[in-house]
Backbone as a chain_set.jsonl record, in Angstrom:
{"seq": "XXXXXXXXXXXXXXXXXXXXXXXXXXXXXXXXXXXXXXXXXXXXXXXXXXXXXXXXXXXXXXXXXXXXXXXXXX", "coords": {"N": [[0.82, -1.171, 0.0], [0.644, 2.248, -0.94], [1.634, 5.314, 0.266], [0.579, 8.075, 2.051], [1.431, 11.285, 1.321], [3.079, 13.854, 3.562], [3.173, 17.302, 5.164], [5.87, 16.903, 6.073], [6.759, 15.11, 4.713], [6.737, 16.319, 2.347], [8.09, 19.247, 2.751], [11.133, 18.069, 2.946], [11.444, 17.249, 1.155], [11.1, 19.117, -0.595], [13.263, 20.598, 0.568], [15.363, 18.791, -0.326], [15.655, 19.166, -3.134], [15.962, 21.747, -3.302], [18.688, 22.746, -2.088], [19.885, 20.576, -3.821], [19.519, 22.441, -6.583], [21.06, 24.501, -5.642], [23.954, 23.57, -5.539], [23.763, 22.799, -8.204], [23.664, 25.683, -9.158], [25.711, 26.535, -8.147], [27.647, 25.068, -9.313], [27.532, 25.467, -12.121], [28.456, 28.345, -12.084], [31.365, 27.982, -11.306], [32.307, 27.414, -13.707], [34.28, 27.911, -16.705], [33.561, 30.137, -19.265], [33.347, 29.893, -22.704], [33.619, 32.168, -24.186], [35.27, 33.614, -22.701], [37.373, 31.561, -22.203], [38.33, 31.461, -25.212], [38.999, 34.163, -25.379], [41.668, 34.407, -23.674], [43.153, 32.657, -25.102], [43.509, 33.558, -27.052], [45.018, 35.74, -26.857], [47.786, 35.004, -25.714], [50.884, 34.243, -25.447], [52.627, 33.497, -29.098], [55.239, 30.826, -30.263], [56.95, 31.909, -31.53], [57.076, 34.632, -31.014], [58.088, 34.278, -28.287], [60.259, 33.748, -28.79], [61.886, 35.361, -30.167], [61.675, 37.628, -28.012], [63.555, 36.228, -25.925], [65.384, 36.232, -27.436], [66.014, 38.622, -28.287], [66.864, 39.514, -25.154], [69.042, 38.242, -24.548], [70.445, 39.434, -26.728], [70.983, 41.782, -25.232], [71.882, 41.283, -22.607], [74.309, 40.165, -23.437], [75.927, 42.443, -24.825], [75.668, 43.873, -22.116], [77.516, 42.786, -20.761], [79.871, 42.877, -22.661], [80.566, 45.836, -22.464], [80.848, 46.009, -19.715], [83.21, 44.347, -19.555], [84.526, 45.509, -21.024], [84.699, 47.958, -19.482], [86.555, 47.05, -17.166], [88.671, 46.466, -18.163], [89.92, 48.811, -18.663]], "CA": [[0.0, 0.0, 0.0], [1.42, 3.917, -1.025], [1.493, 5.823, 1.673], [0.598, 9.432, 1.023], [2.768, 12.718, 1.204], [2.453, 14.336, 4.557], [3.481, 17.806, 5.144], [6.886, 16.649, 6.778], [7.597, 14.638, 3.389], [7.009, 17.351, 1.369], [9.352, 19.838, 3.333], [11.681, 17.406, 3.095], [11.272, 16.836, -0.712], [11.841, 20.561, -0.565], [14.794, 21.054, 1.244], [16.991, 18.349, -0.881], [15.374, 19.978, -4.266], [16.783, 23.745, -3.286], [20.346, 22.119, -2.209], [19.948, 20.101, -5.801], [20.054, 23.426, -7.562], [22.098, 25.283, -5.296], [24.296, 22.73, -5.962], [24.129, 23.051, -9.905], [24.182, 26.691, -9.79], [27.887, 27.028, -7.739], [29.307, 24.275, -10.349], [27.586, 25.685, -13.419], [29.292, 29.404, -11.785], [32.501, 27.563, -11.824], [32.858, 26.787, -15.031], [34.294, 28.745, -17.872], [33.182, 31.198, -20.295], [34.06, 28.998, -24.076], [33.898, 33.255, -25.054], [36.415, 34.212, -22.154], [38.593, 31.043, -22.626], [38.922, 31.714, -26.731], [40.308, 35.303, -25.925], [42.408, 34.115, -23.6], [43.867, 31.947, -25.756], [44.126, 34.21, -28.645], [45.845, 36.76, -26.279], [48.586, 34.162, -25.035], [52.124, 33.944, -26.768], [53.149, 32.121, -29.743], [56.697, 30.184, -29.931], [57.83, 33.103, -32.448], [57.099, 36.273, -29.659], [59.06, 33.677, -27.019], [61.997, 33.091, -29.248], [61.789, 37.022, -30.497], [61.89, 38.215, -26.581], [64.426, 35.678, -25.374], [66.911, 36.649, -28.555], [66.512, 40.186, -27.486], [67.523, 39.791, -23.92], [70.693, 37.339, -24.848], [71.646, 40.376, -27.3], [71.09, 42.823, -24.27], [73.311, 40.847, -21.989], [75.576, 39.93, -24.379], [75.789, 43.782, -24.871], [76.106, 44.568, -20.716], [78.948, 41.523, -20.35], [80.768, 42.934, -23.319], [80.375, 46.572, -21.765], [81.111, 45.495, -18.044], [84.543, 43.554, -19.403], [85.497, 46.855, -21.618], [85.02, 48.987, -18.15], [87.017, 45.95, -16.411], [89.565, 46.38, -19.141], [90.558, 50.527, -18.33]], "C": [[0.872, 1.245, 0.0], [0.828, 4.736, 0.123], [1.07, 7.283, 1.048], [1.749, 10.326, 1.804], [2.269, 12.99, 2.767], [3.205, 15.805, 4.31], [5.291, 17.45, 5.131], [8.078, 16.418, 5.368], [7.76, 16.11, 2.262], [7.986, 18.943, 1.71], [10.638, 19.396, 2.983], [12.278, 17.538, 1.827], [11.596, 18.393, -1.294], [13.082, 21.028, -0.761], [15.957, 20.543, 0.11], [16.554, 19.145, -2.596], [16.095, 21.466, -4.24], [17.777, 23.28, -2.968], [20.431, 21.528, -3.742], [20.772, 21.182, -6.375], [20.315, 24.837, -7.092], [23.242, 24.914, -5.776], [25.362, 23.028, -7.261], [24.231, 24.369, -9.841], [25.533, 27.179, -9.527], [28.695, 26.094, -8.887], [28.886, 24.802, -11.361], [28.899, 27.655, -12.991], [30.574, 29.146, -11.656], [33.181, 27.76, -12.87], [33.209, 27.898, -15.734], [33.691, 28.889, -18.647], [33.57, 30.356, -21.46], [34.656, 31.223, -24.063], [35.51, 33.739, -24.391], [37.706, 32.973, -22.349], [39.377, 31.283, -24.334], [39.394, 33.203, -26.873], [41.354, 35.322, -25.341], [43.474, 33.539, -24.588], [44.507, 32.772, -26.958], [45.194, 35.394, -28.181], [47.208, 36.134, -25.976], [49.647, 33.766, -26.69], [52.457, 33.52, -27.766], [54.572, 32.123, -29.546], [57.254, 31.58, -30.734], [57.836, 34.521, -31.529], [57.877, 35.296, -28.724], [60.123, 33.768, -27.107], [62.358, 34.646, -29.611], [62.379, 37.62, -28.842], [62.841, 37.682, -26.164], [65.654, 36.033, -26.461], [67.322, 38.102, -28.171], [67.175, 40.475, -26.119], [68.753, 38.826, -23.559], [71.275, 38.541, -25.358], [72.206, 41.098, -26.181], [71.829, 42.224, -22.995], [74.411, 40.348, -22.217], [76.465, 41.469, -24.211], [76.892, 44.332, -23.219], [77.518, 44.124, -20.897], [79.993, 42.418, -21.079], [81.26, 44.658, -22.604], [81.032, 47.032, -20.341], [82.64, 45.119, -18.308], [85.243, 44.454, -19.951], [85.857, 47.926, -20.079], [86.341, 48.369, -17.192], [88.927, 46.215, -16.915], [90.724, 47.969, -18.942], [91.058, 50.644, -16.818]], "O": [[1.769, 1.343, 0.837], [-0.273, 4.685, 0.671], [1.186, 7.592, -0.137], [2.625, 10.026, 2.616], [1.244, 12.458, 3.195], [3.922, 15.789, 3.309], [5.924, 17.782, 4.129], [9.169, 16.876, 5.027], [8.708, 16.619, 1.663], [8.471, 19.586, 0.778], [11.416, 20.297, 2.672], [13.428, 17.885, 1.558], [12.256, 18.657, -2.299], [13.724, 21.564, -1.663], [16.931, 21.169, -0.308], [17.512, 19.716, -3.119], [16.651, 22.055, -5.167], [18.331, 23.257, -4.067], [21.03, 22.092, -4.658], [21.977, 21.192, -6.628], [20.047, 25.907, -7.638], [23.799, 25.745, -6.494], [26.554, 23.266, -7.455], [25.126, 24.663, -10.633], [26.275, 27.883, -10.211], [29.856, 26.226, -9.275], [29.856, 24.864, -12.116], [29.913, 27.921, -13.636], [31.242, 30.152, -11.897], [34.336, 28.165, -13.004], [32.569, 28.926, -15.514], [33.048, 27.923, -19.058], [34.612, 29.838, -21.059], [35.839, 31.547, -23.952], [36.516, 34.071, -25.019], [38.853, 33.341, -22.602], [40.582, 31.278, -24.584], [39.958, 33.642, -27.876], [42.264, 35.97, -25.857], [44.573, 34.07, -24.742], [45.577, 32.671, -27.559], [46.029, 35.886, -28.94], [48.028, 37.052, -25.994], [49.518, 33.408, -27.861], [52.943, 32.464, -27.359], [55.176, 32.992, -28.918], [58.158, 32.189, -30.161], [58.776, 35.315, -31.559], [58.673, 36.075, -28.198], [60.977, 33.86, -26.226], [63.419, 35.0, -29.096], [63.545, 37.993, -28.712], [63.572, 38.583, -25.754], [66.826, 36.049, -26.084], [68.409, 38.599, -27.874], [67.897, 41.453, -25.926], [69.282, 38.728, -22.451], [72.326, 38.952, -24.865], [73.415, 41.19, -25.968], [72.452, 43.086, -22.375], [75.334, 40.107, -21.439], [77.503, 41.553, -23.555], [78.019, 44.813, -23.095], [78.48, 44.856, -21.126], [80.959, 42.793, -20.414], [82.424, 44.68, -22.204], [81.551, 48.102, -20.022], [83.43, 45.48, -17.436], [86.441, 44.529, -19.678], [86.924, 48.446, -19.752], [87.048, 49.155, -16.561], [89.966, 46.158, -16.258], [91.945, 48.048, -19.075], [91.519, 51.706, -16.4]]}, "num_chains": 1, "name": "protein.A"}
């Protein structure tokens, strides 16, 4: 035999329903943006600006060293 609802149950039946989709709305608020991860991404280095920046600051301490060993040198 089905029993019926009583107030108690239906409180009840409540309560875990609003946790449910409390729940889902903190993990869907988690999640990323697709729009904000694809400008990230498009903003973020390639290998040719890495190798560009790191050649420039070999010349520019190449530069000091040679600089530093001429002062070294007088």
């Amino acid at each position: 035999m089905l029993s019926k609802y009583n107030i108690e149950d239906f409180e009840l039946n409540d309560q875990i329903v609003k946790k449910s989709f409390d729940e889902v709305n903190r993990t869907i608020a988690l999640k990323s943006n697709i729009k904000d991860v694809c400008a990230l991404l498009d903003m973020k280095s390639n290998i040719d600006d890495v190798n560009k920046a790191l050649s420039e600051l070999h010349g520019s301490m190449e530069l000091k060293l040679a600089k530093t060993d001429y002062q070294e040198a007088l």
